[in-house]
C-alpha positions in Angstrom: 0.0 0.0 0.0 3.3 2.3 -0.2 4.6 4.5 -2.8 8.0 5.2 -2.2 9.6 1.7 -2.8 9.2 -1.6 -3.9 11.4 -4.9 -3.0 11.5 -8.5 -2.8 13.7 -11.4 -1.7 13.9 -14.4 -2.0 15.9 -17.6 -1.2 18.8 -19.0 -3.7 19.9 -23.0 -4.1 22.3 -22.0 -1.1 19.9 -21.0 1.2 20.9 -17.2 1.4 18.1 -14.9 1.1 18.8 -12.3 -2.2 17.0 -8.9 -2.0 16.1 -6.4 -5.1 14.5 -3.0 -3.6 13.6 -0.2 -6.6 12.6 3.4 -5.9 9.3 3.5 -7.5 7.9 7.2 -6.2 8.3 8.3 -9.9 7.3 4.5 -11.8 5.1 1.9 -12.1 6.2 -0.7 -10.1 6.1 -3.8 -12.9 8.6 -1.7 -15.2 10.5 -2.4 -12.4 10.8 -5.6 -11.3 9.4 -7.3 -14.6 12.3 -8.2 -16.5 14.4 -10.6 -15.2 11.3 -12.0 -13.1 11.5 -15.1 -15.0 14.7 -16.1 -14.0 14.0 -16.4 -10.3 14.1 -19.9 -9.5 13.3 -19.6 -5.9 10.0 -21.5 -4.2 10.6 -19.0 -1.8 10.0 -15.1 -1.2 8.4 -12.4 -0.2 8.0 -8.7 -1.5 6.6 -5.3 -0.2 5.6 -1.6 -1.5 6.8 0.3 1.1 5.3 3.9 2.2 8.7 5.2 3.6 11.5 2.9 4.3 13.6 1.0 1.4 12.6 -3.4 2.2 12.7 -5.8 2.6 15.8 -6.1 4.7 18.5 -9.2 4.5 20.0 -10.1 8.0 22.5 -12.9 9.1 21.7 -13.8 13.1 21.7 -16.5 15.3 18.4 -18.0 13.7 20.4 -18.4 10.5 20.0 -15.7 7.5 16.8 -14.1 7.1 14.8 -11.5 4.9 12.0 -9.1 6.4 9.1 -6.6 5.1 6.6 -5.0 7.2 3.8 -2.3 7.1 3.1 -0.3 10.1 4.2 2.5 13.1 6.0 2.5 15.5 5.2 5.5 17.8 8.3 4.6 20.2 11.3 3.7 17.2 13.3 6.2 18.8 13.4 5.3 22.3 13.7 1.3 21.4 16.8 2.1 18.8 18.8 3.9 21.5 18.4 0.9 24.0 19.6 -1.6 21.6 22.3 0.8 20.6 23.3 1.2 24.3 23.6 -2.6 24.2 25.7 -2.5 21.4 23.0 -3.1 18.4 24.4 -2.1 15.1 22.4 0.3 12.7 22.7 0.3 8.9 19.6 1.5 7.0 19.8 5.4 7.5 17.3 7.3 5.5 16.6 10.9 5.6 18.5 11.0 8.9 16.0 8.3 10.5 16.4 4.6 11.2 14.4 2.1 9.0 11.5 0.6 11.1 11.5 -2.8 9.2 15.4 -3.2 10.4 14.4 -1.9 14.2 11.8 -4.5 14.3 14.5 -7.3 13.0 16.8 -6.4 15.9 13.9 -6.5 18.1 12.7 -9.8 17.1 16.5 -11.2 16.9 16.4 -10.5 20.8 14.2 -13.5 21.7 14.9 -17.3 22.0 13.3 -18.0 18.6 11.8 -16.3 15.8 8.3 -16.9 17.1 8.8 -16.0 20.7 10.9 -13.0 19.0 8.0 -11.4 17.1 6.0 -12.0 20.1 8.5 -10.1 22.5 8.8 -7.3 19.6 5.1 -6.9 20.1 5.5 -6.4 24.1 7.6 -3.8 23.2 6.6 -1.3 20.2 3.5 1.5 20.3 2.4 0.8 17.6 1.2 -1.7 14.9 2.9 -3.9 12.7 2.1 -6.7 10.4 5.5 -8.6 9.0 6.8 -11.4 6.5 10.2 -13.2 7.9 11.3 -15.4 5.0 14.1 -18.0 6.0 15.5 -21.4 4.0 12.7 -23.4 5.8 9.6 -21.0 5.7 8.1 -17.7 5.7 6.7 -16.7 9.1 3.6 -14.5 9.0 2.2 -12.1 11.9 0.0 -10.0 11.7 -0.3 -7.1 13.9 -1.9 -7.6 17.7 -5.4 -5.2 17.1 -5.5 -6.2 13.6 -5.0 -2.5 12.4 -3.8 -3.9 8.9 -4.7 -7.2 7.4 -3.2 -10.3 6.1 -4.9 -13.3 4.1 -3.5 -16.6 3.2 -4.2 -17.9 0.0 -3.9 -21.6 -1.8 -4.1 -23.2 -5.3 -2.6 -26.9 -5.7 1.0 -27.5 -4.2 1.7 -23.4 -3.6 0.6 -21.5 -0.5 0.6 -17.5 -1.0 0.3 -14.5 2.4 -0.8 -10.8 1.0 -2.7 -7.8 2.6 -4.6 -7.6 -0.6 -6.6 -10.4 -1.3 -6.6 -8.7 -5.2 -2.8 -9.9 -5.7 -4.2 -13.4 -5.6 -6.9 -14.2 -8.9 -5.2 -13.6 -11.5 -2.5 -16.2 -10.3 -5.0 -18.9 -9.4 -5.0 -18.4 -5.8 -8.4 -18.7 -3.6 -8.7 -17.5 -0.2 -8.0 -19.7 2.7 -8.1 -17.8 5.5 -8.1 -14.5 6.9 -5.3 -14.5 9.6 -6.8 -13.2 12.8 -5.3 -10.1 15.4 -2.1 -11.6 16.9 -1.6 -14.9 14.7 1.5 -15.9 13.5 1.7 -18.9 10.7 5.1 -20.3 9.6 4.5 -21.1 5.9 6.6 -24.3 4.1 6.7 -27.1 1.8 4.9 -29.0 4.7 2.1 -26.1 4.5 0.6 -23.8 6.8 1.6 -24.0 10.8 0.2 -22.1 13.4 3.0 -20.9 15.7 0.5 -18.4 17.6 -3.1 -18.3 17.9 -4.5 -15.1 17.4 -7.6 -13.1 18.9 -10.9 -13.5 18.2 -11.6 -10.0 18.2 -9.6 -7.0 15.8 -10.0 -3.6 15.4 -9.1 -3.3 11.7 -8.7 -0.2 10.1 -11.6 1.4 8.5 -10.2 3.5 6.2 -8.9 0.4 4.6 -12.5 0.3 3.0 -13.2 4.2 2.5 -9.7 5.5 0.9 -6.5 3.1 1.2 -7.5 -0.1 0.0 -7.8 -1.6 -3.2 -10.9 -1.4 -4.9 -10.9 -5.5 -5.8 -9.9 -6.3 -2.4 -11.9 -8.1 0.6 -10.5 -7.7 4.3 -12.0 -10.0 6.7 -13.9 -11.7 4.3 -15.9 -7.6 3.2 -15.1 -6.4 -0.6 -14.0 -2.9 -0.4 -15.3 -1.9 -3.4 -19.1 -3.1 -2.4 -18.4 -0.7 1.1 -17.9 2.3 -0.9 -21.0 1.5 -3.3 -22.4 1.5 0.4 -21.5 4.8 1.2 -22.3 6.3 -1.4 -25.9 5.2 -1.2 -25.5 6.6 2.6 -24.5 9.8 1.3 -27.4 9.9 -1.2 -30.3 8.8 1.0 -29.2 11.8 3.4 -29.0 14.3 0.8 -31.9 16.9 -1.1 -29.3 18.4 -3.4 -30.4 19.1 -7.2 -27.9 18.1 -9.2 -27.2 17.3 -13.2 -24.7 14.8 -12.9 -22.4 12.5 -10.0 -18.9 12.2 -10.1 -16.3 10.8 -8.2 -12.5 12.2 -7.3 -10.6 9.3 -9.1 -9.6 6.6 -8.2 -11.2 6.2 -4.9 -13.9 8.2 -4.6 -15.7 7.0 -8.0 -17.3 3.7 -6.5 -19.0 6.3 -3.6 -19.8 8.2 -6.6 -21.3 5.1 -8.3 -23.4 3.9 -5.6 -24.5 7.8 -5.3 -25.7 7.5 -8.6 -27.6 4.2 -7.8 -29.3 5.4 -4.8 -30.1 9.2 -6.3 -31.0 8.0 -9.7 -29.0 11.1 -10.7 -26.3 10.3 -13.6 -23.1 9.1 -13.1 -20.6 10.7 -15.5 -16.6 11.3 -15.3 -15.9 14.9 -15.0 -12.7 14.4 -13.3 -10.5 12.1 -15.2 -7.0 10.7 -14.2 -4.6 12.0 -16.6 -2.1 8.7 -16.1 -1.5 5.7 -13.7 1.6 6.4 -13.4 0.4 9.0 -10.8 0.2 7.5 -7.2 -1.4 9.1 -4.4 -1.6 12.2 -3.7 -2.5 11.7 0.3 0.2 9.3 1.2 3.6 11.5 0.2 5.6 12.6 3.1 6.0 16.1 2.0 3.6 19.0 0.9 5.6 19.9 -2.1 5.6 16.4 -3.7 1.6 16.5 -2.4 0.9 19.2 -4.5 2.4 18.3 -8.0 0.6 14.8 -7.9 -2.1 16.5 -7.3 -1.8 19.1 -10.1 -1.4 16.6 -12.6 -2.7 13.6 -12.0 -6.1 15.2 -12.8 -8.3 16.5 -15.7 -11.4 17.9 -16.0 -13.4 17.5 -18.6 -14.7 20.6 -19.8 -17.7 18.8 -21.8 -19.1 17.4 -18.8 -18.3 19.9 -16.6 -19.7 23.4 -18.2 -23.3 24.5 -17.0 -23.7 21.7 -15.0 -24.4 21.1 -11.4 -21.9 18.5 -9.5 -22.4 15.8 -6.8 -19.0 15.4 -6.0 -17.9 12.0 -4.3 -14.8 12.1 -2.5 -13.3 9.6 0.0 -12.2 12.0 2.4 -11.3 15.5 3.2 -7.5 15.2 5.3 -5.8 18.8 4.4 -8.3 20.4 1.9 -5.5 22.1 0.2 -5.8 19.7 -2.8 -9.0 19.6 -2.8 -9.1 23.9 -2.6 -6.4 24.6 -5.1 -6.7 21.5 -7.3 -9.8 19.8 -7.9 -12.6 22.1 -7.3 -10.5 25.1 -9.1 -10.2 22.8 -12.4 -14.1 22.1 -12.2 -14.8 25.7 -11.7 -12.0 26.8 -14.7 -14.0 23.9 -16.5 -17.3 25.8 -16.3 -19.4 23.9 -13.7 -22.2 25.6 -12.4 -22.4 24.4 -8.7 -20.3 21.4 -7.1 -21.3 20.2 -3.8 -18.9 17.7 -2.2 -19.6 14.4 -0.5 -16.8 12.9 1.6 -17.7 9.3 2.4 -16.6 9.5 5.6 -17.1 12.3 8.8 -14.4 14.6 9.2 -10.7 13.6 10.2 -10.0 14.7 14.1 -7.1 12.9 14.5 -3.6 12.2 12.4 -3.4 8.5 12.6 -1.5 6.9 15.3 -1.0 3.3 13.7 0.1 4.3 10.0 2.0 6.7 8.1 -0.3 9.3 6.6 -1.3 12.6 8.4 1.5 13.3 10.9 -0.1 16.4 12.6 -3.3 17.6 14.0 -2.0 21.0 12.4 -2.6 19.6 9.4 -6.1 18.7 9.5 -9.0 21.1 8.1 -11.5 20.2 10.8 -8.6 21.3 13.2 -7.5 24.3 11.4 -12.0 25.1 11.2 -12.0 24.4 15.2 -9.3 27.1 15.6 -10.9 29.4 13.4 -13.8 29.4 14.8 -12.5 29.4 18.4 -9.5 31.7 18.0 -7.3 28.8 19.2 -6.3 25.1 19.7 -8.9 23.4 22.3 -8.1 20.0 23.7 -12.0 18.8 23.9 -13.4 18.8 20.9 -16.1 16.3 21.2 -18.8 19.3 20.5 -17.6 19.1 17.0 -16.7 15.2 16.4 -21.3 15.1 17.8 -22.7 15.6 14.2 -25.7 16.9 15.1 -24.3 19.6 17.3 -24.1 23.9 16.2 -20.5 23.5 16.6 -20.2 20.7 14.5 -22.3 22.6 11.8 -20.7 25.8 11.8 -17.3 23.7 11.4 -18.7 22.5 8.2 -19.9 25.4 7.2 -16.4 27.2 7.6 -14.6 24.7 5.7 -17.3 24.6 2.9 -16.4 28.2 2.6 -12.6 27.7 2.3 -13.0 25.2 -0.3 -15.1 27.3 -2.0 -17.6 24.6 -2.9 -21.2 25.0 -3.1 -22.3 23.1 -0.3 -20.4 20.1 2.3 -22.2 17.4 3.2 -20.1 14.5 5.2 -21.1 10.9 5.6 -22.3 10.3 9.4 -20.0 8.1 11.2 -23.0 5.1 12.5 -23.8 5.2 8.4 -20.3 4.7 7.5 -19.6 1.8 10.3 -23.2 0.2 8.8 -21.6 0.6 5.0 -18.5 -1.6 5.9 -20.8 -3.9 7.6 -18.6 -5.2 11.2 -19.9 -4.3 14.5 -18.8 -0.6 15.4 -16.3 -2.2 18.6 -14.1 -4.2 15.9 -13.4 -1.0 13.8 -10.4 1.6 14.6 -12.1 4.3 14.1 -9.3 6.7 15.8 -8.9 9.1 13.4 -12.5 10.4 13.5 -13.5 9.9 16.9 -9.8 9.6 19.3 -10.4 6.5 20.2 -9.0 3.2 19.1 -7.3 0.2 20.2 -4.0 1.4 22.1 -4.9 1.3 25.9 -2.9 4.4 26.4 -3.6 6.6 23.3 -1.7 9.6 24.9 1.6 7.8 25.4 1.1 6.6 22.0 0.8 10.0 20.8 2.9 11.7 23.0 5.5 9.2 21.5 4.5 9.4 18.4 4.8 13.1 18.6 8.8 12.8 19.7 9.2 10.8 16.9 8.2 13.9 14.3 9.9 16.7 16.2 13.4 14.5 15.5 12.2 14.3 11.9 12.1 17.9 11.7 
């Protein structure tokens, strides 16, 4: 789910685990890693698009050699790296003057008795959340995160077992799904199969953005097809809505299934008056820095002046995080384009929080509801829980300030109990953080407050 790099490794006739990593922030990642893909031998590997750090990561310890990729935070990487230094812990992977996550968590787990007990004493140590992939000469080993913040399925076909967090990657190449591995587990996979080093918990408190913005659209997490859950929303969004409009659209790519099931719901037309101008555009959300935020969002997008002049817009959008894109990019190109009115729908209520279990916003500062709240109370307030009630004043004259500062013709956001019914799990197995403050870390402001130290020795 990154866009920075991509990597795999895999295991040669000599049992020592080779690793390719590519910088893909400005590629595709199968002109990559396409040639030369048929000479790899191995019955072994694993791979990873990674959002920040360059992985998977090669290691020789006292388990043997090993290869690692993982997908995750973790709020306290400062204060474990300098206790492992102090014990004379070795770090190579320095990027952009911080230490690579994936190779903290590979010292961590090296510190237990085995590789299973290892991951399992990493876990009693991070904030945070990660999900990994430890390939060896015998097996991959396969853990998934303890609150189940990002997914991981198992899938099967004759003689070949196959771990993803997309269950998309595994169609095409004849794969079904087995199983989807619970909060906690960890599987060692082999050529004797699938083995169940530690039982996970029955309970998870997955992400729900998976199903409103990150995920892909083809993709099911616990067994619930993303695409279907933003149909659902938009329908939400519709049923909950009196706006006359010509046409729906939706921000591509992931806002045009909300805007689909809009459509369905509204009986107004669905048309594209937003078009992506190439794939080899990623997100726009996910970059690390403003500047690199802003030119995918300048070009990756172009509206259709056709569709757009005279007409009145449902827009469908996934989510509002900054605005700033959404200000100075997309509603600006529909306006240049000749719309007559465009009223956004975000699928989901609006972001409170930055996220405390993934890279992606890394500030409240950042976030329009914040920078509304501050506006509107000529400073930062810690209780904000008149605004996150969204059938409060406060939480309608929020709105209404940051309708006017995108300069759209009316803001309607999805209510949070019709989002949760859109995905379909019961509302206590959802993280639901980054709207509300409260997820699955039983001490949120440590985790922040960590998280937090973390960014101001980025800066």
């Amino acid at each position: 789910m990154g866009t920075e790099y991509g990597g795999i490794a895999f295991i040669e006739k000599n049992g020592m685990p080779v690793k390719k990593i590519h910088d893909i922030k400005n590629s595709q990642f199968k002109s990559k890693f396409y040639e030369g893909s048929d000479k790899i031998k191995s019955h072994l590997g694993i791979g990873v698009i990674s959002d920040r750090d360059p992985q998977p990561l090669t290691f020789e310890s006292k388990f043997g050699a090993f290869a690692i990729c993982s997908v995750g935070l973790v709020a306290n990487k400062e204060i474990l790296a300098n206790e492992l230094i102090e014990k004379g812990v070795t770090f190579s992977e320095i990027d952009r003057g911080e230490i690579n996550t994936t190779e903290l968590v590979a010292h961590l787990i090296n510190d237990g008795k085995s590789i299973s007990y290892g991951i399992e004493r990493m876990y009693d140590r991070i904030i945070g959340s990660i999900s990994l992939l430890l390939l060896t000469k015998k097996g991959i080993y396969c853990a998934r995160d303890r609150n189940g913040v990002t997914p991981l399925t198992i899938g099967q076909k004759a003689g070949e077992v196959a771990v993803a967090s997309e269950t998309c990657a595994f169609p095409n190449l004849g794969f079904a799904v087995k199983k989807y591995m619970t909060p906690g587990e960890i599987v060692f996979i082999s050529k004797n199969g699938i083995e169940e080093k530690k039982k996970g918990r029955p309970l998870s408190k997955i992400c729900a953005f998976l199903w409103i913005y990150t995920g892909f659209p083809a993709s099911s997490y616990d067994g619930i097809n993303v695409e279907k859950v933003r149909e659902n929303c938009g329908m939400f969004l519709a049923k909950r809505d009196s706006v006359k409009a010509d046409l729906v659209s939706g921000v591509p790519d992931s806002g045009v299934a909300h805007a689909v099931g809009y459509a369905i719901e509204s009986g107004i037309p669905y048309r594209r008056v937003l078009i992506k101008y190439t794939p080899g555009y990623g997100r726009s959300y996910t970059p690390l820095s403003q500047e690199l935020r802003d030119r995918i969002a300048l070009m990756k997008l172009i509206a259709n002046d056709a569709i757009a002049q005279g007409n009145r817009i449902v827009l469908c959008e996934d989510s509002i995080v900054r605005g700033t894109q959404l200000k100075n990019y997309t509603v600006t190109k529909l306006m240049q384009a000749g719309a007559k009115e465009v009223h956004v729908r975000p699928a989901c209520p609006p972001l409170m929080f930055p996220c405390v279990y993934n890279l992606s916003t890394r500030s409240i500062q950042e976030l329009v509801a914040r920078r509304a709240i501050r506006a509107l109370e000529g400073k930062d307030i810690e209780d904000i829980t008149e605004y996150i009630d969204q059938s409060s004043e406060k939480y309608k004259k929020m709105v209404d300030w940051i309708a006017k500062d995108l300069g759209v013709t009316s803001l309607q956001y999805q209510l949070l109990d019709d989002m949760v019914k859109a995905i379909g799990l019961p509302k206590e197995r959802l993280c639901l953080y980054c709207w509300i403050g409260r997820g699955v870390q039983k001490n949120l402001q440590s985790f922040q407050d960590a998280k937090n130290k973390e960014i101001l020795a980025c800066q």
